[in-house]
C-alpha positions as CSV (number, residue, x, y, z in Angstrom):
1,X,167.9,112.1,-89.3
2,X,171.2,111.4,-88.2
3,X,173.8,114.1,-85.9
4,X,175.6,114.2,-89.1
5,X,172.4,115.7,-91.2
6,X,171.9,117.8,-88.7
7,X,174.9,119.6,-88.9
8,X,177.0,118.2,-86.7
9,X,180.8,117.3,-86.4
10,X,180.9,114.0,-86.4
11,X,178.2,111.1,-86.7
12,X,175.4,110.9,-83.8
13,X,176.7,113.0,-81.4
14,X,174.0,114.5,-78.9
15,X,174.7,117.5,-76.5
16,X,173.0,117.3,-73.3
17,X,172.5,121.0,-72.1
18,X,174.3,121.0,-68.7
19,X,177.7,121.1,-67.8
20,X,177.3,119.1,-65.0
21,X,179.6,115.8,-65.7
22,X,177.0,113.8,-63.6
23,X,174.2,114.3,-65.4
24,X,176.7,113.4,-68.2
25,X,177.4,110.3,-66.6
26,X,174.3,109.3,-66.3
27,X,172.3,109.7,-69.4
28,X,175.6,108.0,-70.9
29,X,174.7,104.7,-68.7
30,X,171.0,105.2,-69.6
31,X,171.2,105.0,-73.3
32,X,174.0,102.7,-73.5
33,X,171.6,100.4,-71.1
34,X,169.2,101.1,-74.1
35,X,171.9,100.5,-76.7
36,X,171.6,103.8,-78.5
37,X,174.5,104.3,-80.0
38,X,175.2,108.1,-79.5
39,X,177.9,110.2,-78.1
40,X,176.6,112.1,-75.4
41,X,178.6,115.8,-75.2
42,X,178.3,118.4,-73.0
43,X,178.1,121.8,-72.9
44,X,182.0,122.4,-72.4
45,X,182.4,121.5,-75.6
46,X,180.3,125.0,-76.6
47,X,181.4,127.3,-75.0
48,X,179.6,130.2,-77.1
49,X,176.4,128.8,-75.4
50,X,175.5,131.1,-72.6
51,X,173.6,129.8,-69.9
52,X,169.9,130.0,-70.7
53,X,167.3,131.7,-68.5
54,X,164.6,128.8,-67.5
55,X,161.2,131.4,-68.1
56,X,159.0,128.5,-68.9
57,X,155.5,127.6,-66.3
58,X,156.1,124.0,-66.4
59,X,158.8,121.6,-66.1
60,X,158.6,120.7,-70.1
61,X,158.5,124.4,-70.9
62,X,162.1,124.9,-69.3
63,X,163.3,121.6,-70.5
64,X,162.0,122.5,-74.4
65,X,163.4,126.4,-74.3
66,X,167.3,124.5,-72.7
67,X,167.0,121.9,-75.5
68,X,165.8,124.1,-78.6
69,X,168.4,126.8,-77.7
70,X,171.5,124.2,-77.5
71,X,170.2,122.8,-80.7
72,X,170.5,126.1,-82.2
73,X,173.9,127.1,-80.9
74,X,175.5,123.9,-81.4
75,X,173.9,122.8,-84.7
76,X,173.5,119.3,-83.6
77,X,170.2,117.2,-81.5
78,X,170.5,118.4,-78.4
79,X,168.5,117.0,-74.9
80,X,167.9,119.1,-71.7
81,X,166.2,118.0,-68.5
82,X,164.0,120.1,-66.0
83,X,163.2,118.7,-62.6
84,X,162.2,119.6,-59.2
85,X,160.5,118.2,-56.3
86,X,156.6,118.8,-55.5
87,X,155.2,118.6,-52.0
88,X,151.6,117.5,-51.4
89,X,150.6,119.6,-48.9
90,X,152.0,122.8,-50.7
91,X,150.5,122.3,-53.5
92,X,153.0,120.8,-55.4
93,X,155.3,123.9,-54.7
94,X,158.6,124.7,-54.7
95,X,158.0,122.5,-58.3
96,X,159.8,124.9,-61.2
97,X,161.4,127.0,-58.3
98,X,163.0,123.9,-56.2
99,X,166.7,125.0,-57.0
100,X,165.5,128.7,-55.9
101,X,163.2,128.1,-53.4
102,X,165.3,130.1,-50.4
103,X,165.6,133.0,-53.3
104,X,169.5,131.6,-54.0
105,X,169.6,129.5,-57.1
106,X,171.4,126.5,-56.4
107,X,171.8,127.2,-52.3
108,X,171.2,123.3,-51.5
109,X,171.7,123.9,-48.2
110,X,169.5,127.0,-47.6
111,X,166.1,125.6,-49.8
112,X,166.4,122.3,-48.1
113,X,166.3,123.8,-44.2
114,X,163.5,126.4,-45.8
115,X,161.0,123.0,-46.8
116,X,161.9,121.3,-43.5
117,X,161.0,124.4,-41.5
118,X,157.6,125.0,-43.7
119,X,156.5,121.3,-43.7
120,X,157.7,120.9,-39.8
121,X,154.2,120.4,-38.3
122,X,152.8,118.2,-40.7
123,X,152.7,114.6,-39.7
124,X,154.4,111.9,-41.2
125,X,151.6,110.4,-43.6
126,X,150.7,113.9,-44.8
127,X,154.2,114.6,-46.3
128,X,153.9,113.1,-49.5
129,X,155.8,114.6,-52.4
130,X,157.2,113.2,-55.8
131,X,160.7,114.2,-58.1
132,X,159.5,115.4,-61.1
133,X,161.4,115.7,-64.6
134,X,160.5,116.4,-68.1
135,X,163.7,115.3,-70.7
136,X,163.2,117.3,-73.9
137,X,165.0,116.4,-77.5
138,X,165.1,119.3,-80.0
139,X,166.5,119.1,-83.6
140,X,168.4,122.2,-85.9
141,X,165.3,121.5,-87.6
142,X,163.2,122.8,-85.1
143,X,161.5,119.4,-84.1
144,X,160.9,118.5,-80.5
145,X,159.9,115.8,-78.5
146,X,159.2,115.7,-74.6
147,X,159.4,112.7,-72.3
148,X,158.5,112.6,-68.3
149,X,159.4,110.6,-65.4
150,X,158.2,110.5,-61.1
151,X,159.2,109.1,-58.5
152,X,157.0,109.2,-55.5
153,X,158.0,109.7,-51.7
154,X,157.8,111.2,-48.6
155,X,159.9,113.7,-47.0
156,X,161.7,112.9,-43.7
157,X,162.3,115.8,-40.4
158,X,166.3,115.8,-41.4
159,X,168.9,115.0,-43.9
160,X,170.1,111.7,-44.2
161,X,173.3,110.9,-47.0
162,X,175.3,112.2,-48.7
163,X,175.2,110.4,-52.0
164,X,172.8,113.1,-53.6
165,X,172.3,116.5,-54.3
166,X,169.3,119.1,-53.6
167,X,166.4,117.7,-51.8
168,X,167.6,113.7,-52.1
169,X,169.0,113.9,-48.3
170,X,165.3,114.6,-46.8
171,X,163.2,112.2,-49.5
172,X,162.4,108.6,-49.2
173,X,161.1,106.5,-52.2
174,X,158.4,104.3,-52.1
175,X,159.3,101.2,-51.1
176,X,162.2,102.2,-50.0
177,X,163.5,102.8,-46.0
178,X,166.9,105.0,-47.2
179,X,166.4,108.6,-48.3
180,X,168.0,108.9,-52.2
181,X,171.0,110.5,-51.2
182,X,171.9,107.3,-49.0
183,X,171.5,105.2,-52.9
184,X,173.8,104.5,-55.3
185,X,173.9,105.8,-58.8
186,X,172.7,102.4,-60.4
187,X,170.1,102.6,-57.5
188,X,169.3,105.7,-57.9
189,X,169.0,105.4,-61.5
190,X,166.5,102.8,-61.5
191,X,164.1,104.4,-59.8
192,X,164.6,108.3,-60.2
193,X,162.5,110.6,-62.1
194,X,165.0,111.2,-64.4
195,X,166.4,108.4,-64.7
196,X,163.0,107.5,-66.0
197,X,162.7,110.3,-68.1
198,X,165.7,109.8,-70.3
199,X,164.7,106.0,-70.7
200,X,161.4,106.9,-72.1
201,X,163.0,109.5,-74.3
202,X,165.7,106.9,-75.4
203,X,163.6,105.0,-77.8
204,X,162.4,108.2,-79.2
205,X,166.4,109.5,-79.4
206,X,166.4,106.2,-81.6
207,X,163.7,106.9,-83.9
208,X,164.6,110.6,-84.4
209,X,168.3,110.6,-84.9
210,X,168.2,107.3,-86.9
């Protein structure tokens, strides 16, 4: 089914739901990597879209309820992303809540100096943790399709970077020596959870919309 079909206003045009212009940015570099030949629109473009309340118990559950209600609104294929960071030794916590973990959503500062002080006493080799993200396409139609990505790492005693966002100053890939906010996007990308993500969901973009 192409964009077109699916009611949109011109042909293969995709709206991620965010109106963050790097998250934009990147699944733009990600499919074109992939050559999928779509045009990747935010949510500025929709503005009768209100912001949509992330109720869901897992990471695919928010991303499916983002996708399925930008689909709706915008009458075209629409992908959302959820993501958050999952510490071993907490048992996999702040997961769904990591943007809210301090109780403010989206206080970087304030949930990152919250895990450092609740992980302080745990040694090095027992503060393993992964980035986890679930990419989710939904159709007009109603048809959905979820794809995941991980990274795995350790978190460090104090912020190093300032390439990133969130929890990327205190986290360390493996294989890696430089925390992900001290990468570059294209490094970054290759190795991130959602950069993994939306390259498993590109060849499935590709089967969908075509």
């Amino acid at each position: 089914m192409s964009a077109e079909r699916a009611g949109g206003t011109g042909p293969n045009r995709v709206v991620l739901a965010t109106r963050n212009t790097g998250k934009i940015a990147e699944l733009r570099r990600i499919l074109a990597d992939a050559s999928v030949p779509v045009e990747i629109v935010g949510l500025e473009e929709f503005p009768q879209i209100d912001d949509i309340a992330e109720t869901g118990l897992t990471f695919a559950e928010n991303a499916l309820l983002k996708a399925h209600a930008v689909a709706r609104g915008s009458g075209l294929p629409a992908i959302a992303d959820d993501s958050g960071l999952c510490v071993d030794v907490l048992n996999g916590m702040p997961g769904i809540f990591s943007a809210r973990w301090s109780g403010r959503h989206g206080d970087d500062t304030a949930n990152l100096e919250l895990l450092l002080g609740q992980v302080s006493d745990v040694p090095r080799e027992h503060r393993g943790a992964h980035f986890a993200c679930a990419a989710a396409l939904a159709l007009p139609s109603g048809e959905e399709r979820v794809a995941e990505g991980a990274m795995r790492g350790l978190i460090i005693d104090a912020p190093r970077g300032t390439n990133g966002f969130g929890y990327d100053p205190i986290f360390v890939p493996e294989g890696e020596s430089r925390t992900t906010a001290e990468l570059s996007a294209q490094e970054k990308d290759a190795i991130s959870h959602r950069g993994r993500a939306f390259r498993a969901l590109a060849p499935i973009l590709a089967e969908v919309i075509f």
